[in-house]
KERORO-777094 format. One line per 5 residues: number of its first residue (from 1); for each residue x, y, z of N, C-alpha, C. Coordinates in pm, whole numbers, plus 50000, padded with zeros to 5 digits. Example, Ala and Ser with C-alpha at 12.3 -4.5 7.8 and 13.67 -1.06 7.14 Angstrom:
REM residues 2
1 = 51319,49431,50780,51230,49550,50780,51320,49670,50780 ~ 51285,49775,50708,51367,49894,50714,51290,50003,50787
END
This chain:
REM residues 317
1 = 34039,66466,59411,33974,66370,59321,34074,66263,59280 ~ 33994,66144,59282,34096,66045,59263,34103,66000,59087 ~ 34206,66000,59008,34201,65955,58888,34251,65797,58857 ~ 34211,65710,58784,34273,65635,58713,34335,65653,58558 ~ 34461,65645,58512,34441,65684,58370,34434,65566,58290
6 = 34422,65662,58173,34301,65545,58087,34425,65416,58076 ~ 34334,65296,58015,34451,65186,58004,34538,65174,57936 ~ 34541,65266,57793,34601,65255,57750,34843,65245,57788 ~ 34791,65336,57916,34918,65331,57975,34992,65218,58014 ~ 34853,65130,58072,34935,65006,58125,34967,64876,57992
11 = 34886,64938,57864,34955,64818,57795,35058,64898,57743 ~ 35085,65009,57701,35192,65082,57638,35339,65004,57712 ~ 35310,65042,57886,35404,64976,57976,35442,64852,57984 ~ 35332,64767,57942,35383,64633,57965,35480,64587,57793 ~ 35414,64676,57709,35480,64627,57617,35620,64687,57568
16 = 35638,64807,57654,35794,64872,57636,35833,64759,57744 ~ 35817,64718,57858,35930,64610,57955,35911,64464,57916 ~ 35817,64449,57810,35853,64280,57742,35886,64317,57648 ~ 35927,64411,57572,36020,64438,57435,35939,64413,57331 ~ 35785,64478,57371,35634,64480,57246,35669,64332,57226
21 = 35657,64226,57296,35596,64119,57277,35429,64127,57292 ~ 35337,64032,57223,35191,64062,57276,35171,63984,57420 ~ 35044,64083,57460,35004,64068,57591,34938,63970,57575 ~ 34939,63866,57696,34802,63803,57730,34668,63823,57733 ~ 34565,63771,57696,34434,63822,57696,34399,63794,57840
26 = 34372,63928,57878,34300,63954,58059,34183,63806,58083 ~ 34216,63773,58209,34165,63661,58273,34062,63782,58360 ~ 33861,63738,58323,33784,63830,58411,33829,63729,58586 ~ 33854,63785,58665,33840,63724,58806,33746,63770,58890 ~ 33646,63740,58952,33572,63747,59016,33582,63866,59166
31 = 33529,63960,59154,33545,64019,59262,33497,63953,59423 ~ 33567,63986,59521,33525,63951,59639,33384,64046,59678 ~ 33318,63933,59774,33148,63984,59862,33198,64081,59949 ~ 33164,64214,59951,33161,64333,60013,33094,64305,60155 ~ 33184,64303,60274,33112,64306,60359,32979,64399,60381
36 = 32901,64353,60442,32674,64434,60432,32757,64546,60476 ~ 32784,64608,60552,32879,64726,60639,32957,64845,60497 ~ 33027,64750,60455,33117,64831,60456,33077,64958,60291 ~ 33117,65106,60309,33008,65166,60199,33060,65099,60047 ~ 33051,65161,59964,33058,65160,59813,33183,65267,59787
41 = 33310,65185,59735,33422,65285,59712,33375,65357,59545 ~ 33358,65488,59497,33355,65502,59380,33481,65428,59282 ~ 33435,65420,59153,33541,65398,59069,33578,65507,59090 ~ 33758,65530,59029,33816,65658,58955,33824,65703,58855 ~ 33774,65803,58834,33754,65833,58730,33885,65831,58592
46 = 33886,65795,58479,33918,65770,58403,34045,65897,58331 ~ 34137,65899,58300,34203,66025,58262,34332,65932,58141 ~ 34270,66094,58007,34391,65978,57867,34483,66107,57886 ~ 34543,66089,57855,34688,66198,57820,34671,66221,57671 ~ 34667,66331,57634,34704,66341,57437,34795,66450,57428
51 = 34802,66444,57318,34906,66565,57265,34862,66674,57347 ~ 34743,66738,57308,34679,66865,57380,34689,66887,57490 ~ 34665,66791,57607,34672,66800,57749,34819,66739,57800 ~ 34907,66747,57723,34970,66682,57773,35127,66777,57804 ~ 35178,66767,57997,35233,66908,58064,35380,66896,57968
56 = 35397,67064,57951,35496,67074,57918,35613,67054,57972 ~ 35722,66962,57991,35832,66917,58025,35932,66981,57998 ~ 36017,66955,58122,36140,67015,58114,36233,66936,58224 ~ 36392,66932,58181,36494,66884,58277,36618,66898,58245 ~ 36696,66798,58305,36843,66779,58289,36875,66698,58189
61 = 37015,66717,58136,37023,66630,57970,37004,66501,58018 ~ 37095,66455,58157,37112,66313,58193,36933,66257,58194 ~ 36838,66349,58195,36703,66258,58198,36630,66286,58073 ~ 36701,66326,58008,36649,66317,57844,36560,66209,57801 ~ 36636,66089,57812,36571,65965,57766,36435,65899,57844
66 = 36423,65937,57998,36347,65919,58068,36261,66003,58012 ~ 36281,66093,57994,36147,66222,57963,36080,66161,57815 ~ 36143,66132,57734,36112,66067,57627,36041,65946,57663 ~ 36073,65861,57709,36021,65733,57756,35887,65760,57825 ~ 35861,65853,57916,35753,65901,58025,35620,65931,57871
71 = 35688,66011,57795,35596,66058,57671,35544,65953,57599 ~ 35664,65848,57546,35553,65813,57489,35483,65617,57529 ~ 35514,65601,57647,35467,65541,57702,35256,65640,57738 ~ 35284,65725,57775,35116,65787,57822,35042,65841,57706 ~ 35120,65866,57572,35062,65880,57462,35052,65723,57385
76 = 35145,65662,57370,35142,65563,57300,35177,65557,57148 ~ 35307,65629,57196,35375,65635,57043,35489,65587,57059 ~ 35567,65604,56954,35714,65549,56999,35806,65688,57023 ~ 35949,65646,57063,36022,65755,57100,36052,65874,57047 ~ 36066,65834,56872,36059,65892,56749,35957,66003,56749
81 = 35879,65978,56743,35707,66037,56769,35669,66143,56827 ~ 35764,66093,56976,35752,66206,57079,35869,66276,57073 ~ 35941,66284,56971,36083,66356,57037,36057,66514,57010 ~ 35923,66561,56949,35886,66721,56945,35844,66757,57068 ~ 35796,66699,57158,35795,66721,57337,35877,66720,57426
86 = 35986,66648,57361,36071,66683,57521,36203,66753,57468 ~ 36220,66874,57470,36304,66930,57477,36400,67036,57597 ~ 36481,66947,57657,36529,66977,57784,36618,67095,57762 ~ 36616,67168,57881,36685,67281,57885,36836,67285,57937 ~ 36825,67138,57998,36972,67174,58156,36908,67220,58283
91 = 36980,67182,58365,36886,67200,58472,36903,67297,58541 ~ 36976,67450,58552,36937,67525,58579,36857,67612,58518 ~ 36863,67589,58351,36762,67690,58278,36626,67606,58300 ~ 36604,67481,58290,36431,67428,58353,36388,67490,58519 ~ 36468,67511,58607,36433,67590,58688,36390,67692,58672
96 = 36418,67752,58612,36383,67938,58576,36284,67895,58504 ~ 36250,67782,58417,36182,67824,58291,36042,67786,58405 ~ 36066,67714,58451,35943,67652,58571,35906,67768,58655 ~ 35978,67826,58688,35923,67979,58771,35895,68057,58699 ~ 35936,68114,58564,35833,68158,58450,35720,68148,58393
101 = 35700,68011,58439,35543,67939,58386,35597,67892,58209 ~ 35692,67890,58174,35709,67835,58049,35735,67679,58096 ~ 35725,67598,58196,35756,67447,58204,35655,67429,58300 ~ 35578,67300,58277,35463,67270,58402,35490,67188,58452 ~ 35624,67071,58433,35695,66979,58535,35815,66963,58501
106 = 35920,66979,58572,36051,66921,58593,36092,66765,58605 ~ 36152,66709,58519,36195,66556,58550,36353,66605,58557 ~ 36414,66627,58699,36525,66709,58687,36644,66674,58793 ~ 36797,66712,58806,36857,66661,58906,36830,66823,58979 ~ 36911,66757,59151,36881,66892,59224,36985,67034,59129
111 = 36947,67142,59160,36959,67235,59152,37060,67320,59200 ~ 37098,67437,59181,37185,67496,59254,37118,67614,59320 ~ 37237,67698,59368,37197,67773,59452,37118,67918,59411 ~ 37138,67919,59262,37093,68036,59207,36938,68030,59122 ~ 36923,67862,59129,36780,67810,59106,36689,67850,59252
116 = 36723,67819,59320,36632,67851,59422,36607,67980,59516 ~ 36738,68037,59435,36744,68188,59498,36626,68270,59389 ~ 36622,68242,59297,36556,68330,59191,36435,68248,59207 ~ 36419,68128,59239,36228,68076,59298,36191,68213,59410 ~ 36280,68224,59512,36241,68272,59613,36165,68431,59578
121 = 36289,68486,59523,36331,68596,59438,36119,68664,59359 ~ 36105,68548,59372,35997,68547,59248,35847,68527,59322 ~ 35892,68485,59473,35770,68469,59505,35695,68280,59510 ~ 35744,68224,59419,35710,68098,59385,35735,67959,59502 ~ 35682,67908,59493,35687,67752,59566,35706,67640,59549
126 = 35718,67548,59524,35746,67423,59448,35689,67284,59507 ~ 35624,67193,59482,35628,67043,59524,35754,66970,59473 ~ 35830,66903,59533,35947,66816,59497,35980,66731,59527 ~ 35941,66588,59461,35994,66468,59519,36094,66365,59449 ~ 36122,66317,59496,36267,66230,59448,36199,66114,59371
131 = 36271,66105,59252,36199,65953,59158,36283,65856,59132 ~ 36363,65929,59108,36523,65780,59126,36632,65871,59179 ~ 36709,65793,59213,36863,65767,59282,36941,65796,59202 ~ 37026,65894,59239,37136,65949,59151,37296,65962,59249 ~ 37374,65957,59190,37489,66005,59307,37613,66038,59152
136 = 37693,66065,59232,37811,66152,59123,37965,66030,59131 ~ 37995,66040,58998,38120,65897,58977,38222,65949,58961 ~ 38340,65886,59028,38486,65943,58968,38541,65866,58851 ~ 38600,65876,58795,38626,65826,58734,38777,65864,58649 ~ 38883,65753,58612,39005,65781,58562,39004,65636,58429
141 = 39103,65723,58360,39151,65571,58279,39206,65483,58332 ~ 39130,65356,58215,39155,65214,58292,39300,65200,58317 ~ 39410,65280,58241,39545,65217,58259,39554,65285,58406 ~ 39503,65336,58443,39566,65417,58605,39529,65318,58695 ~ 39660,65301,58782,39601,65175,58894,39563,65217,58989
146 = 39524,65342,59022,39445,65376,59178,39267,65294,59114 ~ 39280,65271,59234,39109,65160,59214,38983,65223,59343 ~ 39070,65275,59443,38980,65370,59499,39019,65513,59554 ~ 38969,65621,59597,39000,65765,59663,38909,65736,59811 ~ 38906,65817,59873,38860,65840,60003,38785,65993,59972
151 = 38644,65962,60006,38618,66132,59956,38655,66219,60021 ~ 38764,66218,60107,38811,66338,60149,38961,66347,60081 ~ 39004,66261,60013,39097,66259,59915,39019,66359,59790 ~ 38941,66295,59773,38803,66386,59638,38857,66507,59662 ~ 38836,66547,59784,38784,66677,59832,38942,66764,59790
156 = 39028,66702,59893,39163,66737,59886,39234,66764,59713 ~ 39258,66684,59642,39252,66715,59478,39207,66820,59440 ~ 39044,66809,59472,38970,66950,59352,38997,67094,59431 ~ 39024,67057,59580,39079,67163,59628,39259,67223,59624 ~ 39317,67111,59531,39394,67171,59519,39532,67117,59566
161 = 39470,67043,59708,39572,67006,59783,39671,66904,59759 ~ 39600,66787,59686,39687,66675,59629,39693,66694,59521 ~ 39803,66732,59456,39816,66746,59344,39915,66614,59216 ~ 39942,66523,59277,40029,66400,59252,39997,66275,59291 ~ 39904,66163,59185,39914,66060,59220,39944,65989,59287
166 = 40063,65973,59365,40174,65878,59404,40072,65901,59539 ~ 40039,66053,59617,40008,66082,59655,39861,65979,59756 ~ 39813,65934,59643,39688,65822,59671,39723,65689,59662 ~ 39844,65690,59657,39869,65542,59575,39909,65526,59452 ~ 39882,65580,59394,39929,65592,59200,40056,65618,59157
171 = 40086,65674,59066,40200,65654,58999,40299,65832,59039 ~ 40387,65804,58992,40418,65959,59047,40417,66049,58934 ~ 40303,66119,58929,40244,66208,58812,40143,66296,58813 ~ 40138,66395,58787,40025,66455,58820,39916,66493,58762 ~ 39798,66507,58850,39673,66490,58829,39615,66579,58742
176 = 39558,66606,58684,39481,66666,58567,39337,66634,58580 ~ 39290,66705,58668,39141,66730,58712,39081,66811,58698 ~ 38949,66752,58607,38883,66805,58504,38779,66825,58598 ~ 38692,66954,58565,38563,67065,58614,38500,67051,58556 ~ 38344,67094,58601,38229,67067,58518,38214,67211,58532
181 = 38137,67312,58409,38125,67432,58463,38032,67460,58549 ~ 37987,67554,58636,37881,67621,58713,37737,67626,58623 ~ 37642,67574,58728,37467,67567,58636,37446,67486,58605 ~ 37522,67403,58598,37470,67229,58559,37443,67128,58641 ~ 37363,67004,58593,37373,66963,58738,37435,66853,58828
186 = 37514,66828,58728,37661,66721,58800,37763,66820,58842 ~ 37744,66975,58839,37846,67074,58906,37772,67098,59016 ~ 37664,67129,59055,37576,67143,59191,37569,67024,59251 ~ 37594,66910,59266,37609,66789,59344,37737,66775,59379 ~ 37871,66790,59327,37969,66801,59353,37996,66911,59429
191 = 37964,67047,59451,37968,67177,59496,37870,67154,59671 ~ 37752,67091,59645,37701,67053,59767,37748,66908,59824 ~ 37696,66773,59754,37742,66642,59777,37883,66645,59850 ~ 38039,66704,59780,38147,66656,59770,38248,66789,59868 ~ 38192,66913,59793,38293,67001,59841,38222,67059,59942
196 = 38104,67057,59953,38075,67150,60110,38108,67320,60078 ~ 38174,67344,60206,38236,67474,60223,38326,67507,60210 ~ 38437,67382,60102,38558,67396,60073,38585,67435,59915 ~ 38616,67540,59865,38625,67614,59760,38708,67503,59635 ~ 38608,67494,59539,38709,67396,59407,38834,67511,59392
201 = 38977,67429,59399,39047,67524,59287,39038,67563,59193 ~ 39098,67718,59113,39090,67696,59002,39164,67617,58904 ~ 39102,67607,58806,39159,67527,58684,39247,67579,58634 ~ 39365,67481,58586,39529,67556,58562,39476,67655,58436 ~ 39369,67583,58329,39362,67652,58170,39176,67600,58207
206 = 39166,67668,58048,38992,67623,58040,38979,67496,57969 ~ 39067,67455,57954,39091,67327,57899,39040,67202,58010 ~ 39043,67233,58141,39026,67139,58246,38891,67153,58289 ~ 38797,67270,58209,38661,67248,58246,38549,67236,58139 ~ 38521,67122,58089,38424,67049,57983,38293,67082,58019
211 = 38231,67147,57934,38075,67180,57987,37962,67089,57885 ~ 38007,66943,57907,37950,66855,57861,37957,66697,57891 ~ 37866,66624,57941,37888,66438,58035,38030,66389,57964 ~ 37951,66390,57789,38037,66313,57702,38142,66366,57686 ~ 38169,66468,57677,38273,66561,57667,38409,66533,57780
216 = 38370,66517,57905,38453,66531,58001,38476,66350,58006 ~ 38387,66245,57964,38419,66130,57982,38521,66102,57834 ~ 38505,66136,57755,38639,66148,57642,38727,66198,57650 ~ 38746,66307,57750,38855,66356,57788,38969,66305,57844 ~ 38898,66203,57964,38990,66186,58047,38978,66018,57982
221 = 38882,65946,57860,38929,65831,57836,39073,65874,57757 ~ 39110,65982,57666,39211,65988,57589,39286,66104,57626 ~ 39275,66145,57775,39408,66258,57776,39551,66223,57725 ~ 39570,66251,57642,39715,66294,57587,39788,66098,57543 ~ 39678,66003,57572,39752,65826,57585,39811,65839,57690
226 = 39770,65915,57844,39800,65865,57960,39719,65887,58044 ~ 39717,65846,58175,39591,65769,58235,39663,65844,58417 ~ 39672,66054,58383,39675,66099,58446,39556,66169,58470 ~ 39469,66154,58425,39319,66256,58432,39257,66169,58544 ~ 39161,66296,58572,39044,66232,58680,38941,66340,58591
231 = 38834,66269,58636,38679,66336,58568,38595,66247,58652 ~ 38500,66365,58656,38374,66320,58739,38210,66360,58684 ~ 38113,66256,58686,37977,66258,58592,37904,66190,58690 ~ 37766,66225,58673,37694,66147,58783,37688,66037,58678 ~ 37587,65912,58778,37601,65758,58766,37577,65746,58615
236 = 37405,65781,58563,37344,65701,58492,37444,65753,58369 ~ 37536,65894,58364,37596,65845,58224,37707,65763,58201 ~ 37767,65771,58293,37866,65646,58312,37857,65503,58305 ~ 37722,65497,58402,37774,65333,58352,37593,65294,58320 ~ 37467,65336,58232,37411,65318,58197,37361,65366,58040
241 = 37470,65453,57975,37508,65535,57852,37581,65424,57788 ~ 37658,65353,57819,37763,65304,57761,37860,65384,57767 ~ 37921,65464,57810,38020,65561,57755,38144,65555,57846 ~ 38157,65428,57939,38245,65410,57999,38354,65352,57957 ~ 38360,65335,57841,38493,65215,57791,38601,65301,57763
246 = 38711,65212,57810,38804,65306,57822,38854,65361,57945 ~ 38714,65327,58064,38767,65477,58185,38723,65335,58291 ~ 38769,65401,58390,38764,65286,58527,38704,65340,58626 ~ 38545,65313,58706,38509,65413,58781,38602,65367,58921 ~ 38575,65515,58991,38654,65396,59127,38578,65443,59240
251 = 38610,65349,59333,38570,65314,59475,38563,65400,59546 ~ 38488,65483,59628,38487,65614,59727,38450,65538,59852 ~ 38543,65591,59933,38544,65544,60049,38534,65357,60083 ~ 38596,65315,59964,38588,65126,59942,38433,65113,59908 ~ 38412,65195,59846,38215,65128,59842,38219,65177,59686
256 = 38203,65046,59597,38179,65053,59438,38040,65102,59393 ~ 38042,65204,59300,37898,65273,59297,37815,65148,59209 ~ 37684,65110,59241,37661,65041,59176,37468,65048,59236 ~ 37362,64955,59187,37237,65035,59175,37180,65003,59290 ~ 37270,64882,59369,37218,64850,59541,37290,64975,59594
261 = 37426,64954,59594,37476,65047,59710,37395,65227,59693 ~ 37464,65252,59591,37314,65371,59581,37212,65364,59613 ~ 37135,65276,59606,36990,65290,59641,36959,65296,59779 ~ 37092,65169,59842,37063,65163,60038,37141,65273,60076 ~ 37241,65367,59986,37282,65477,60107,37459,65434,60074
266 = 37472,65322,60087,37575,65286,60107,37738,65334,60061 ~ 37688,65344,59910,37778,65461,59869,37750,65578,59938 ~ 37888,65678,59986,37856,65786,60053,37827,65869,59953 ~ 37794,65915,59857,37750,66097,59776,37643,66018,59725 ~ 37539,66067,59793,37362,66098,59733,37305,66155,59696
271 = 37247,66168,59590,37174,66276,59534,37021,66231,59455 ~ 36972,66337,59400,36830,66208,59313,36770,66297,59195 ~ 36675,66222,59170,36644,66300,59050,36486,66349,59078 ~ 36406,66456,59024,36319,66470,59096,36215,66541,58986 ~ 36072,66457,59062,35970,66556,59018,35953,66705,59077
276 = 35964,66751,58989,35904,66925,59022,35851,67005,58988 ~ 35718,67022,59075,35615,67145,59002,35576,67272,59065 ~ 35475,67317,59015,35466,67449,59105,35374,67436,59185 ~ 35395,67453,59313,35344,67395,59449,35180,67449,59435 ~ 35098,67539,59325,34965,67592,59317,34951,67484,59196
281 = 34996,67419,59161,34936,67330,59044,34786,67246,59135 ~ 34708,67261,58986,34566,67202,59059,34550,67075,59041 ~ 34523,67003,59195,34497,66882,59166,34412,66805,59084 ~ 34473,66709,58971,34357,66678,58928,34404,66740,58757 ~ 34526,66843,58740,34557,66871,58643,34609,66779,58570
286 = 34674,66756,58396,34784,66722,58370,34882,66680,58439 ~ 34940,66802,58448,35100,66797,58574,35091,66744,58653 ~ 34996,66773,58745,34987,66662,58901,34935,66564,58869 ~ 34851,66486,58792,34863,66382,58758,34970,66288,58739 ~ 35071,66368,58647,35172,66300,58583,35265,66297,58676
291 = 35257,66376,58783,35380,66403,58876,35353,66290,58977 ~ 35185,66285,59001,35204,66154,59092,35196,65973,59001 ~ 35200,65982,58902,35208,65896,58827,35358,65842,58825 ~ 35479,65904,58834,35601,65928,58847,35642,65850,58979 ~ 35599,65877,59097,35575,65806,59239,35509,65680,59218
296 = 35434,65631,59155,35347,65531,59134,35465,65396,59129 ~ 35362,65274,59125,35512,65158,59134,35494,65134,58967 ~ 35411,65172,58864,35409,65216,58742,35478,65272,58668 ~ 35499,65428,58767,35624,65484,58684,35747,65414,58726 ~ 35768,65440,58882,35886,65356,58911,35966,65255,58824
301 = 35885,65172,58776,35886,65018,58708,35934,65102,58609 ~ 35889,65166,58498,35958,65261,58377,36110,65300,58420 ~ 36113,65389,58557,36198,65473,58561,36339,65380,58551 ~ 36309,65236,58589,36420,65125,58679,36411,65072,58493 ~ 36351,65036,58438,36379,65015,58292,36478,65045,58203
306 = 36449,65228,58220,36538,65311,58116,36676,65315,58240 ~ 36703,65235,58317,36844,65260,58371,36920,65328,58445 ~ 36773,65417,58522,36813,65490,58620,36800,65394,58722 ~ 36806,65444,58912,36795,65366,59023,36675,65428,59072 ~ 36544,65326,59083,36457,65401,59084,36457,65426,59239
311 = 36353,65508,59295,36352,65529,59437,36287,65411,59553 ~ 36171,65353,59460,36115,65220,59494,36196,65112,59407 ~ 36195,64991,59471,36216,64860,59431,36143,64832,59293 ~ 36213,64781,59203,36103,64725,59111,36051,64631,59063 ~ 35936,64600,59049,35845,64499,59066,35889,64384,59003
316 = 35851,64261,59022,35960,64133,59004,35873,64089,58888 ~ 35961,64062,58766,35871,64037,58670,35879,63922,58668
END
């Protein structure tokens, strides 16, 4: 069944991306003469989102604000309003909570290996599609003059192997490379994306593994007033948070992360962010509604708003 939802969505939308300026009053335009031939398409039927019907959410912290934004754009409240709905778990506990039946969509980054072992584990299935563009940033303080790594330099470091600046180019000092812990999901993109089948070292102390975006980007803006740290966060908190001042992202493989090169590939480490439900959700529900609403050049247009890279282009205002 095909839905339209009600309108209220599309003025909610137009007035979060003109900054609640008022809309124009709709111009009626004349429909085109139906060729004698051709049948009668039904309308679609009509669908509002409210509090009541509306799927329980779940994700990663980095899509917090998106999830918020998604809410109250289809309700039509402000962010404030909705902030009793979206309460994210992290993205390996929204996995589980989604194969529990306690979450009816994921707005989430990929997963690790113990998310999908315990789907399997369980019997369960999933629909999953990509809604924006994500990839993972290095990042050091601005006083450090290395300006790019080679990701097999990446690789070499967290494994252990380069352990001294000078080493890449930099200064002769050594590196202080900071971990994200296990279950999260800028540690599962780095673990698949970066390291492959090559084992992270361990960390000299627990001091070198921050189990938090902000956390690990303050770290390495103020290790000790020197500009020997490396830390790594995917994109949107880095350089769509604000929380970059202070730190210098750098160049992987000479390609500056930025919302073209991500989007065409170009930067090498890809990753995305994704709708995810449970592959028996009924069409025509809440959830699948909202999940293909997400794909839409509607949501898209939202998703490219709040500062992620959406997966489609967005529409030229």
């Amino acid at each position: 069944m095909k839905w339209k939802i009600f309108p209220v969505l599309g003025l909610s939308l137009a007035l979060l991306l003109a900054g609640c300026q008022s809309s124009p009053e709709p111009v009626d335009t004349p429909a085109p003469t139906p060729e004698a031939t051709a049948p009668a398409t039904p309308a679609p039927e009509q669908f509002r989102f409210t509090r009541e019907n509306f799927p329980r959410l779940d994700g990663s912290t980095a899509t917090v604000p998106l999830g918020q934004a998604v809410a109250a754009v289809l309700l039509g409240e402000s962010r404030e309003g909705v902030g009793d709905l979206i309460s994210f778990n992290k993205t390996s506990r929204a996995y589980y909570n989604l194969v529990d039946g306690d979450a009816d969509l994921l707005i989430v980054a990929e997963g690790g290996e113990d998310s999908y072992g315990y789907r399997d584990e369980q019997g369960k299935t999933w629909r999953m599609e990509p809604i924006a563009n994500e990839t993972l940033v290095f990042f050091v303080n601005e006083d450090n003059p290395v300006e790019s790594l080679t990701l097999d330099q990446v690789r070499k470091i967290y494994a252990g192997e380069i352990t001294n600046w000078k080493e890449v180019g930099g200064s002769d000092a050594p590196i202080q490379a900071y971990q994200r812990p296990k279950g999260g999901g800028s540690q599962a993109i780095m673990d698949k994306e970066v390291m492959g089948d090559i084992p992270m070292m361990e960390p000299v102390n627990g001091e070198y593994v921050v189990s938090s975006m902000e956390g690990i980007l303050s770290a390495v803006r103020a290790w000790d007033d020197r500009p020997e740290a490396l830390g790594y966060t995917v994109y949107y908190y880095a350089d769509d948070m604000g929380m970059a001042d202070g730190l210098k992202l750098l160049n992987i493989d000479g390609v500056a992360p930025n919302d073209d090169t991500i989007r065409s590939g170009e930067y090498p480490i890809h990753t995305a962010y994704y709708a995810v439900m449970d592959a028996q959700t009924p069409e025509g529900s809440p959830a699948a509604i909202l999940f293909d609403w997400l794909l839409s050049q509607e949501g898209q247009d939202l998703i490219a708003h709040e500062g992620y890279v959406s997966v489609r282009e967005p529409s030229k205002s």
